[in-house]
C-alpha positions in Angstrom: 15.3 43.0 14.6 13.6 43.6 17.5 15.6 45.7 20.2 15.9 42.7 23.2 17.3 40.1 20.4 21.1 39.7 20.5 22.8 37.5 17.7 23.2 34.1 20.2 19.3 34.7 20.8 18.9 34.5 17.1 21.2 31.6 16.1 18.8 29.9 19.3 15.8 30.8 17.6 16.8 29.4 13.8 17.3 26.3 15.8 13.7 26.4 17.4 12.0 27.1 14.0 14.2 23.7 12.4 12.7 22.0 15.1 9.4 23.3 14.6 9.1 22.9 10.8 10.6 18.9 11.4 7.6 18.8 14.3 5.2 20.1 12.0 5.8 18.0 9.3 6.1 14.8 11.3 2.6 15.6 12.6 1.1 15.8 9.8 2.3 13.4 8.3 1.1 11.1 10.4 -2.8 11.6 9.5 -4.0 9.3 7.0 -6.4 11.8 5.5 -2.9 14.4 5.2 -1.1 11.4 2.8 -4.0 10.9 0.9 -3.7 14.6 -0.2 -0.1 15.5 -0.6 0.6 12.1 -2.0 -1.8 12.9 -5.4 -0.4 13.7 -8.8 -3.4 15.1 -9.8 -6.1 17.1 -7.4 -9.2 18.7 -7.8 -9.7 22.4 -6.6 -11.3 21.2 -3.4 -8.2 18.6 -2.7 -5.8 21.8 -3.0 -8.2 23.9 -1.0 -8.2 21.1 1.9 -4.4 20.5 1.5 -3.8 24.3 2.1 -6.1 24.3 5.6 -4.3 21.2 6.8 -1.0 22.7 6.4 -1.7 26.1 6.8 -3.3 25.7 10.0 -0.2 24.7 12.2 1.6 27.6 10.5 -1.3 30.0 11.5 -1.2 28.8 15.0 2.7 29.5 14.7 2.2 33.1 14.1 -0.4 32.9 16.8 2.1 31.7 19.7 4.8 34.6 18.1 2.3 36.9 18.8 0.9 36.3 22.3 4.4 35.5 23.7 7.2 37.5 21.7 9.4 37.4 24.6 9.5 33.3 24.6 9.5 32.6 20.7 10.0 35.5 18.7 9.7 34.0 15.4 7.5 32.0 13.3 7.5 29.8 9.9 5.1 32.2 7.9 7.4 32.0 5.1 8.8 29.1 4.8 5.2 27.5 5.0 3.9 29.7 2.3 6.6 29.0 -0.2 6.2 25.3 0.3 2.3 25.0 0.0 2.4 27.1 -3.2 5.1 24.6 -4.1 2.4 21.9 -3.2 -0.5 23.1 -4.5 0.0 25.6 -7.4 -0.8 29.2 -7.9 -4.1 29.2 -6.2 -3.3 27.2 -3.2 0.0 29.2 -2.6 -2.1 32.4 -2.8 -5.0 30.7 -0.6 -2.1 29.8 1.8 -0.8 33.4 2.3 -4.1 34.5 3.2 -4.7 32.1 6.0 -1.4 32.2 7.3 -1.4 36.4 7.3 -4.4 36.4 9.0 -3.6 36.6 12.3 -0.4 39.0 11.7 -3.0 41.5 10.5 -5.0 41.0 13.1 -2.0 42.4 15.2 -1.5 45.5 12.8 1.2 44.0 10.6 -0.5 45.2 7.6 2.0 44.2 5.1 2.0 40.6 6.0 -1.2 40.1 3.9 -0.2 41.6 0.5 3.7 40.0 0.8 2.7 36.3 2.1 0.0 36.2 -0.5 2.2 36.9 -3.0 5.1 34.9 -1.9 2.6 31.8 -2.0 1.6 32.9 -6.1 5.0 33.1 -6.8 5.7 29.6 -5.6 3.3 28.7 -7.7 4.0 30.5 -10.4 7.3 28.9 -10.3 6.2 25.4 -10.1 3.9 25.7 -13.1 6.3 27.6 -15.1 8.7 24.8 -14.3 6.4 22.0 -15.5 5.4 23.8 -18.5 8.7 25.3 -20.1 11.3 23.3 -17.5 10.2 19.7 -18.1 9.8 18.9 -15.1 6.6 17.4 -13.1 5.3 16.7 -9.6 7.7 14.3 -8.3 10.8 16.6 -9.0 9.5 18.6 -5.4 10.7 15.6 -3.1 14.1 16.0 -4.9 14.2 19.3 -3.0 17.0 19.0 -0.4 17.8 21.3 2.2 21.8 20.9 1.3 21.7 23.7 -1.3 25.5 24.2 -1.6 25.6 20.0 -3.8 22.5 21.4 -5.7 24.4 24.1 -6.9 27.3 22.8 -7.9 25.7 19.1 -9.5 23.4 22.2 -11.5 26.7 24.2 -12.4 28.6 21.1 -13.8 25.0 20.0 -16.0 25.2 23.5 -16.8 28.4 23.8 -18.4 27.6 21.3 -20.6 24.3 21.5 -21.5 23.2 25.0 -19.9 19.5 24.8 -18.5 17.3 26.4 -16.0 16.5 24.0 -13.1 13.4 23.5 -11.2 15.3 22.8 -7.5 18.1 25.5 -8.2 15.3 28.1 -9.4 13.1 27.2 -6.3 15.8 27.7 -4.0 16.9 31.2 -5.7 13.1 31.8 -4.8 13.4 31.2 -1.2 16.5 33.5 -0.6 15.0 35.8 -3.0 12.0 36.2 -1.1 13.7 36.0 2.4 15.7 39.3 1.0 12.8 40.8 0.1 10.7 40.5 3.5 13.7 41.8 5.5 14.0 45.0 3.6 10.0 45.4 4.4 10.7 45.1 7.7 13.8 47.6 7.4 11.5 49.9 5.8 8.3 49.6 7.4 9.4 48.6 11.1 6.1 46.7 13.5 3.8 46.4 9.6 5.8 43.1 8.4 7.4 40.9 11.4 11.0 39.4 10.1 14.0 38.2 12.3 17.2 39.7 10.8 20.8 40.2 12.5 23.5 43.1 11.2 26.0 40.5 11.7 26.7 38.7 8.2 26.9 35.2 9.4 24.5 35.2 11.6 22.2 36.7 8.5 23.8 34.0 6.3 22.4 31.2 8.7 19.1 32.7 8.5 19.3 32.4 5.2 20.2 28.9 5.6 17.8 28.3 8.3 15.2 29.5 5.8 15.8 26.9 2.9 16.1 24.3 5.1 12.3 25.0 6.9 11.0 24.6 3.4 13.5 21.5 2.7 12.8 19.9 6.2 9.1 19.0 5.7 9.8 17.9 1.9 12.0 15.0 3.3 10.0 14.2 5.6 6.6 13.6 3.8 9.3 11.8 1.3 10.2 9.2 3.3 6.2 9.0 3.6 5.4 8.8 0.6 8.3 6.2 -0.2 7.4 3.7 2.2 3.6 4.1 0.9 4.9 3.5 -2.7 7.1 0.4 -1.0 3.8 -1.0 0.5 2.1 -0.6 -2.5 4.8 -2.4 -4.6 4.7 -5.1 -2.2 0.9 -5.9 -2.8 1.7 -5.8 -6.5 4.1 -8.4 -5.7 2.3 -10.6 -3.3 -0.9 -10.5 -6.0 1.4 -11.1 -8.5 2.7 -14.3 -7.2 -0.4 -15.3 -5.9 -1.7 -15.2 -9.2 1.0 -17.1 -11.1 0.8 -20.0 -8.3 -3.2 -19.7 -9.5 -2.3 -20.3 -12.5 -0.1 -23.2 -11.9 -3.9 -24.6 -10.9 -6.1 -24.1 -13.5 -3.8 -25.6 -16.6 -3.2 -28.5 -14.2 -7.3 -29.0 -13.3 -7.7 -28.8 -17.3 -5.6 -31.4 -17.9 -6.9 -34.3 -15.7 -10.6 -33.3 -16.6 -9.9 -33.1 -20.5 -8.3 -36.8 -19.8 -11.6 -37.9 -18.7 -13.6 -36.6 -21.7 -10.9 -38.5 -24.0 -11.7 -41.6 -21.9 -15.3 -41.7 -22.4 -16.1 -39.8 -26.2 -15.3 -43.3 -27.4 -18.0 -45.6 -25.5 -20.0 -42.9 -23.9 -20.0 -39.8 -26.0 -23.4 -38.9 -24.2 -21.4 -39.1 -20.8 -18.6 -37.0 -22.2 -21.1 -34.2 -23.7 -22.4 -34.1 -20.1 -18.7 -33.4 -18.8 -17.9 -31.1 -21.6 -21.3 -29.4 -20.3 -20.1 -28.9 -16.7 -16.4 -28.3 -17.4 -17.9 -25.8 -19.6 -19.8 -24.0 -16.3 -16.7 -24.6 -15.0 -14.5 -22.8 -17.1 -17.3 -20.1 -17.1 -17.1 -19.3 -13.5 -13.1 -18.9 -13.9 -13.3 -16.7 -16.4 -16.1 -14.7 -15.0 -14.2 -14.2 -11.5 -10.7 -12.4 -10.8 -11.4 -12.5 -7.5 -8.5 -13.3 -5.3 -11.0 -14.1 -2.5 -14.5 -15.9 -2.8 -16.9 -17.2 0.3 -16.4 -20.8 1.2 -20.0 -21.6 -0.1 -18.9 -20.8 -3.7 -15.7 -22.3 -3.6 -18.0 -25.8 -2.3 -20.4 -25.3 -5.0 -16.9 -25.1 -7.6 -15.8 -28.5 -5.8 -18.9 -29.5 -6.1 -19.2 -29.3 -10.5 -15.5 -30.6 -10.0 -16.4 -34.0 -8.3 -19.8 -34.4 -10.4 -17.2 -34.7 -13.6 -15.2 -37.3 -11.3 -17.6 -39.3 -9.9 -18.4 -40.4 -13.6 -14.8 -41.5 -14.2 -14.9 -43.4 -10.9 -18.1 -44.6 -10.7 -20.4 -43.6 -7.7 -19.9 -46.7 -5.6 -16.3 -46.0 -5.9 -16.1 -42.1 -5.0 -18.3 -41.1 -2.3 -18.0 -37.5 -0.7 -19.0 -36.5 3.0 -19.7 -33.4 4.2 -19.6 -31.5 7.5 -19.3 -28.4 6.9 -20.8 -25.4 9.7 -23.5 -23.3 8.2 -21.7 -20.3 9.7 -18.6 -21.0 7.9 -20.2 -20.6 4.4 -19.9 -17.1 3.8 -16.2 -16.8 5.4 -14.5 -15.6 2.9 -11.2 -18.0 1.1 -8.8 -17.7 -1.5 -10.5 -18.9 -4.2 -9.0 -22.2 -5.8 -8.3 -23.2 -2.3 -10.1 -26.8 -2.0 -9.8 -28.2 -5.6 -6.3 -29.0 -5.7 -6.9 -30.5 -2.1 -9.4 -32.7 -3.8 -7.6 -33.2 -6.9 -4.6 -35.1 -5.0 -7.0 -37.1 -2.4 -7.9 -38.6 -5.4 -5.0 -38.8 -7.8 -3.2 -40.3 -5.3 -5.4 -41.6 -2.5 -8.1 -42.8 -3.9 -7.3 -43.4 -7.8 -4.8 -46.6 -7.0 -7.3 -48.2 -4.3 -9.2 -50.8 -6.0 -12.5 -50.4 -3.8 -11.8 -46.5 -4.1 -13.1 -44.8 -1.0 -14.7 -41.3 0.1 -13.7 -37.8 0.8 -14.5 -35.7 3.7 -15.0 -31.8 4.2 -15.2 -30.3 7.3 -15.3 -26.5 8.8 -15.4 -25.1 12.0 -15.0 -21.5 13.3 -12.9 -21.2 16.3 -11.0 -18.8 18.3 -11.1 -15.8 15.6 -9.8 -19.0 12.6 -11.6 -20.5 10.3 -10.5 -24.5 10.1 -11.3 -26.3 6.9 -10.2 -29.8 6.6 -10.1 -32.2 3.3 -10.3 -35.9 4.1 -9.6 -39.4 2.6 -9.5 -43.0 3.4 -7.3 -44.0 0.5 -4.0 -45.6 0.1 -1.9 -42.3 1.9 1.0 -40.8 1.0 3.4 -41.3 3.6 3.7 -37.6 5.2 2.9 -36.1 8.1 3.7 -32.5 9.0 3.7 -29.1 8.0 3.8 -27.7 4.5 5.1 -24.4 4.0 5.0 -24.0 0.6 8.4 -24.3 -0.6 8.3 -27.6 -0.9 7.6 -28.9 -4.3 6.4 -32.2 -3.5 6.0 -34.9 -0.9 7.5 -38.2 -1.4 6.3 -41.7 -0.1 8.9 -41.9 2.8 8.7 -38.4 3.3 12.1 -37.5 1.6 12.4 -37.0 -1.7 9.7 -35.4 -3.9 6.9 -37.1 -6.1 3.7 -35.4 -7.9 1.5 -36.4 -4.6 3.0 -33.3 -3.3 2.7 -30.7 -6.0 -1.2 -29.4 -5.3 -0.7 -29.2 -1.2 2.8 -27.4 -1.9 1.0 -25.2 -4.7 -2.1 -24.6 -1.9 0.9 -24.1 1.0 2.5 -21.4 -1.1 -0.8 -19.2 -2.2 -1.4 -19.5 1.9 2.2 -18.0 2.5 1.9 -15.5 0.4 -1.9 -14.8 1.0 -0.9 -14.7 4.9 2.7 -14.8 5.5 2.7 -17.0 9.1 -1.0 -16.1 9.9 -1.9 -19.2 8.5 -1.4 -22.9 9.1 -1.4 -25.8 6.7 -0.9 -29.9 7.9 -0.7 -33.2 6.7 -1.7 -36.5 8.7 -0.8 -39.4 6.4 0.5 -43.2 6.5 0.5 -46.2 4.6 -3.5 -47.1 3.9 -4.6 -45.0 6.3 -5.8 -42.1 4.3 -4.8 -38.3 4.0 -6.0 -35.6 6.0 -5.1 -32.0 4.9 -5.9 -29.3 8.4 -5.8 -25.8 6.8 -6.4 -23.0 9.4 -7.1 -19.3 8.2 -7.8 -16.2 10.1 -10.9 -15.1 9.4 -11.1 -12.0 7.2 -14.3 -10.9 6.9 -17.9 -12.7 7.6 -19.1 -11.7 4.3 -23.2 -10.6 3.8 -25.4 -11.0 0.6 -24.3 -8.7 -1.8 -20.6 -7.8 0.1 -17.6 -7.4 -2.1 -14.6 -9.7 -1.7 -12.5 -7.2 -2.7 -13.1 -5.6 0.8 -11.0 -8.9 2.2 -8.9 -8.9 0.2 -8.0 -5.5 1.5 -8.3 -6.5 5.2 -6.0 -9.5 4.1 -3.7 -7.3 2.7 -2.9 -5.2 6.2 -3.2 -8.2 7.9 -0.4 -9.7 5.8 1.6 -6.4 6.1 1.3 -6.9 9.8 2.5 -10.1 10.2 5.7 -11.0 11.2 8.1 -12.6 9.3 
């Protein structure tokens, strides 16, 4: 201990360097290309190599500040930093790390610092690969680490007793203390060639002690709770693909069915009619099974309603189905859930068109406006007698507007993908009434303007963050 330091002047500086491993870690943590790192199961050589420098590096600047103002902060986290990237990173990166963290002690003449730090860092990860290969146990068991020692102990004295075993958290902690021993009998020994805070008062030694596990347990917690709420986030995509795929699937069987109808209408007077359907349905059911894409550009999802209505018009006859178009050149490589338009279609003419004698037309529209892409599916058919939001928990629409029919099913079906697709980022709308046809106003931020060649899969990740952002 150096002369000036009293044991209040310690007990001060044990609570600068827990402050100062918690800063550390929180800043680190932060950067994106930190959590790609430390969050890996698996890394190459060059992944541990770059872990080590972006932990190390703080730590070396740690020593640094000890060193140019001793009087201010006479301590730094040289230890405790070494132990927990050979923890990290294995043998290698714990020797790596005890060389760049040493550094700049030996530049100051503490000569010992090199050969001690170095091997602390191998013997963290000599540990850890020991543990994984005779211990069972693996990577994740680290962020079990917890700076409350005194419950580890015990919980791993009562498995013990029972079924006696070496533990990976008990062992690593033993290691810590161990070494913490070790590098204040250097500095007993070899006084100004290792640097080491120590007290001759036993609590005050005890809380160093302490102090020390809990530098190496601090950070550990911290990335945790990091590395938890990425594997939340990442479980919540799984979950918002997974629904959006079941509600796609709730579209395809349903598309089969009315189309397969049609061919069983006309094999019997018109088989060459029905081989021409069965021809396009086939196309159709090509491009399906061809694409898992979540996300397509609004050109290819025209060019799908398109092969859809070319198999209707034949079971309604062209002067009975006539279909409009306005759609804004600049809209057709926005990029759209895919499956978005068809059902739109499908119930304009289930139930807006099919039971009008005369049958009628459909209209599609988009614009680009304001940062939203507007897409709007139009009849002049009988109507189905709703006006108003749809939000996607509604099964169906009734006539009056109460109670639910089958005229509702593909907008509620649409409605729901949207939610889940967007959360309250986009808008779907009704305008209906008794003979006056349907109009179905869907607006959608716009993703991504997609070029020749661009993959979806790039909006779908943009859609993703955007969903994540909204609130709800």
């Amino acid at each position: 201990m150096t002369p000036f330091m009293d044991s209040k002047l310690i007990l001060i500086t044990l609570l600068i360097k827990l402050g100062a491993a918690a800063g550390i870690a929180g800043a680190l943590v932060r950067s994106r290309e930190f959590k790609s790192r430390v969050f890996r199961d698996r890394r190459t050589l060059a992944q541990q190599m770059q872990l080590v420098v972006f932990i190390a590096t703080p730590y070396a600047l740690g020593v640094i500040v000890r060193l140019l103002v001793p009087r201010d902060f006479p301590a730094d986290l040289s230890l405790e930093g070494v132990l927990l990237m050979g923890a990290l990173t294995g043998r290698l990166g714990g020797a790596f790390a005890g060389v760049l963290v040493a550094f700049p002690a030996v530049a100051a003449h503490e000569w010992l610092a090199l050969p001690f730090f170095t091997g602390a860092g191998l013997a963290a990860g000599v540990l850890r690969h020991l543990s994984s290969r005779y211990l069972g146990s693996n990577y994740e068991d680290i962020w079990a680490f917890s700076p409350f020692i005194d419950l580890s102990l015990y919980r791993w004295l009562k498995r013990s007793i029972r079924h006696p075993r070496v533990d990976w958290l008990i062992a690593f902690s033993f290691l810590i203390v161990a070494t913490r021993l070790a590098l204040v009998e250097l500095a007993h020994l070899f006084p100004g060639k290792i640097f080491c805070v120590y007290s001759d008062n036993l609590w005050v030694e005890l809380a160093a002690y302490a102090t020390t596990v809990a530098c190496v347990a601090v950070p550990l917690k911290i990335w945790n709770s990091g590395r938890l709420e990425l594997k939340l986030a990442e479980q919540q995509r799984m979950l918002l693909q997974a629904r959006m795929e079941a509600l796609q699937s709730q579209i395809n069987p349903h598309f089969l069915f009315n189309t397969l109808n049609t061919v069983s209408s006309l094999v019997r007077f018109d088989p060459d009619m029905a081989r021409e359907i069965i021809v396009k349905l086939a196309s159709i059911l090509r491009r399906l099974l061809r694409s898992h894409e979540s996300f397509v550009r609004l050109r290819e999802e025209v060019e799908f309603i398109d092969d859809y209505l070319d198999i209707e018009v034949v079971r309604f006859g062209r002067d009975k189905l006539r279909v409009l178009k306005d759609l804004d050149p600049e809209t057709l490589d926005a990029v759209v859930p895919s499956m978005l338009l068809q059902p739109l279609v499908e119930n304009s003419i289930k139930h807006g068109l099919s039971p009008k004698v005369d049958g009628g037309s459909i209209t599609l529209r988009s614009r680009m406006s304001d940062g939203f892409l507007t897409i709007e599916v139009e009849d002049d058919g009988v109507g189905i007698g709703y006006t108003g939001p749809v939000d996607g928990e509604v099964s169906s629409v009734d006539d009056d507007g109460d109670a639910p029919s089958s005229s509702g099913i593909g907008m509620a079906n649409v409605a729901g993908r949207l939610k889940v697709l967007y959360g309250e980022g986009a808008r779907m709308t009704v305008t209906s009434g008794a003979e006056l046809g349907t109009r179905v106003v869907l607006v959608l931020p716009i993703l991504q303007t997609a070029e020749a060649g661009a993959e979806t899969a790039t909006a779908a990740a943009l859609n993703y963050e955007l969903r994540s952002s909204t609130p709800r």
